[in-house]
C-alpha angles and dihedrals in degrees: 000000000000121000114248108229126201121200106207121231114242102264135193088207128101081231103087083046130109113269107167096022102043094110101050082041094050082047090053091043104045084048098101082204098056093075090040136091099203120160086252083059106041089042100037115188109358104226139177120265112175120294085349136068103226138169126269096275097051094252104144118236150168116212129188126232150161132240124215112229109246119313095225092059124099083223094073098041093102093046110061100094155091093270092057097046086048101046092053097043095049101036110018088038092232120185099183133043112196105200093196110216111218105211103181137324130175082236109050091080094234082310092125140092100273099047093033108032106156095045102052080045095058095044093052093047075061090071106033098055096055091050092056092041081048094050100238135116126265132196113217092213118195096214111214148119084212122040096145088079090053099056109125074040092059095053101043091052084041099045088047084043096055098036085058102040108017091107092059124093091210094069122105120173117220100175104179123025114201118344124199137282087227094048115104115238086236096055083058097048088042084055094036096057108062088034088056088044083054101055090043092052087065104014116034102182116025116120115265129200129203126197119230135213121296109029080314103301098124100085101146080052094065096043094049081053108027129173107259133212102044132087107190097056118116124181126249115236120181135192150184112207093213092045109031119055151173087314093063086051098048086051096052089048086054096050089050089052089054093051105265120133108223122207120187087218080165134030143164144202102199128052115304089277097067100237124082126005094084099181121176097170101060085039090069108051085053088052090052094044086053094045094049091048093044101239125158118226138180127214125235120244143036102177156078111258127141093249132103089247094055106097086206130074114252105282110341090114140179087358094044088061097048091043094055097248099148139155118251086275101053092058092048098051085040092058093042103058095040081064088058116101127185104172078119093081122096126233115257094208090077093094127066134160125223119181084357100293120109127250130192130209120193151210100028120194083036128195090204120315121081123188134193119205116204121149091153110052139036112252101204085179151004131194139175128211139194123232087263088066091255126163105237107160144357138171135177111226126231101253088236088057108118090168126027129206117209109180101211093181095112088056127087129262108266146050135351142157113229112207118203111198124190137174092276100022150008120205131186132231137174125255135185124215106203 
């Protein structure tokens, strides 16, 4: 037998409003990411699955982003903030912010992380805040070529940063950010493991990334020796387009044979150096190869700088960015990642469990059929209802009803909450009318 279903007139009464569920709805509606699709919210937390970092929901992907220069140089003062986040995010469409901790450097004058540790802290939360507000990821870098000598320092900023983010699917790790040449891949994995056991302390689940040997070019390295117990760890390559070639590529191919997840956490599009060597196209057949193999890279750098790396013109900061002053390379890695588009990935709030049975609701977005999936648990109702709290729509399913069918077409485009009700729980989830 088929649901009956009622649409709800609109009504100025308190009576069409949320009476039980009012405090889970006002959480859900004071959240700025529930009427949202941002790419956090389309992509959930990104996890490993096997040789590849996917979403939540396994779908393979390969997202842009852009890195900030080190957050110890006077070159990226003008850049740790909200506009910058925006601005990316709205007009570079930009998926991933890297805040670049700047640890410690001879040259940074005791600006860094371990001599002014309240400070950079408070710089790189900056960040990390707007990307969250914005609804994009953000990878928290420790930004060393020696992290092994930091290592009581790592945890403790780890173990603070995933205290206060790890509830947040935004958040990625990325816990050492090119080791040596000269570092043994032990002496990564010795550092790496306390630092990891300090995240998961506080964060279970969150992405991290480790850096491999060689400014993060060993990647096969990495995957013959992996780090092992703990299923959510992927490994850093970095490039440089006009110094790091198809051999690079043929090697990361290797490592992903063997197993490994690789993440660009760090690319160029200049010589290793990061000034001169701008090479598109180059550039371009690396952006293809990631794209292909659905891996996810971040561009260096966000500043102003007066190198070929740098996307804004030498000195012309904050404003430079936001008026679209920007180095050849600005305007390439712009360009390019306008062209992305992700509307491709599913959403990761279709799935829900009530009474500990799962229960799947598609298609969502939805033009106008909505359908409910549970085989494993009994929906007494079900109600929808608009951004105001209004009750829209309800309908009590028939107890044999293993899907349920809702037809949404009389209701606006936008926004609701869809709350699914059964004899022990009810739980909410978004929905988006097309």
């Amino acid at each position: 037998m088929k649901s009956k279903t009622t649409l709800k007139k609109p009504s100025n009464s308190k009576k069409g409003y949320l009476k039980p569920f009012a405090i889970l709805f006002l959480m859900l509606l004071s959240n700025p990411f529930v009427f949202s699709q941002t790419i956090v919210e389309r992509g959930g937390r990104l996890q490993v699955n096997g040789s590849h970092v996917t979403t939540e929901n396994g779908q393979k992907i390969s997202l842009a982003g852009n890195s900030m220069f080190w957050s110890n140089a006077g070159e990226s003062e003008p850049f740790y903030n909200a506009q910058t986040v925006n601005h990316l995010t709205d007009d570079w469409n930009s998926t991933i912010i890297r805040p670049a901790l700047g640890v410690k450097e001879s040259w940074d004058g005791g600006n860094n992380y371990i001599q002014n540790r309240a400070a950079q802290t408070a710089k790189i939360k900056r960040v990390i805040d707007a990307a969250i507000a914005k609804g994009i990821y953000v990878i928290i870098d420790w930004h060393t070529h020696k992290a092994e000598n930091y290592v009581n320092e790592a945890v403790g900023f780890f173990s603070e940063m995933a205290k206060t983010y790890g509830e947040y699917d935004n958040v990625i790790y990325e816990i050492y950010n090119e080791p040596l040449l000269s570092t043994p891949w032990n002496t990564v994995k010795n550092y790496a493991r306390p630092v990891i056991a300090a995240i998961r302390a506080n964060d279970p689940d969150n992405l991290i990334v480790v850096g491999t040997r060689t400014w993060c070019q060993e990647v096969e390295e990495a995957a013959d020796n992996p780090i092992n117990g703990d299923p959510n760890l992927a490994y850093a390559l970095h490039y440089y387009a006009n110094t790091h070639g198809q051999w690079l590529i043929d090697r990361t191919k290797r490592a992903m044979q063997k197993g490994a997840a690789v993440f660009v956490t760090e690319y160029g599009t200049t010589d290793a150096s990061g000034n001169g060597g701008f090479n598109p196209q180059e550039s371009r057949r690396w952006f293809n190869f990631l794209i292909e193999n659905n891996i996810s890279y971040v561009n260096w750098n966000i500043s102003d700088k007066n190198e070929d790396s740098s996307v804004i013109s030498a000195g012309r900061g904050l404003q430079g960015l936001l008026d679209g002053n920007l180095t050849a390379s600005g305007n390439f890695v712009r360009d390019h990642m306008r062209s992305r588009d992700y509307d491709d990935i599913t959403l990761s709030t279709n799935a829900v469990t009530i009474d500990g049975a799962s229960v799947s609701v598609f298609p969502n977005p939805t033009q106008g059929e909505l359908f409910i999936d549970a085989p494993n648990v009994t929906v007494e109702t079900v109600s929808m209802y608009d951004i105001t709290g209004r009750l829209v729509l309800s309908t009590r399913p028939e107890k044999t009803d293993k899907q349920i069918k809702i037809n949404l077409g009389e209701l606006s485009s936008g926004n609701y909450i869809l709350k699914l009700e059964s004899p022990q729980n009810s739980i909410a989830r978004k929905v988006i009318k097309l």
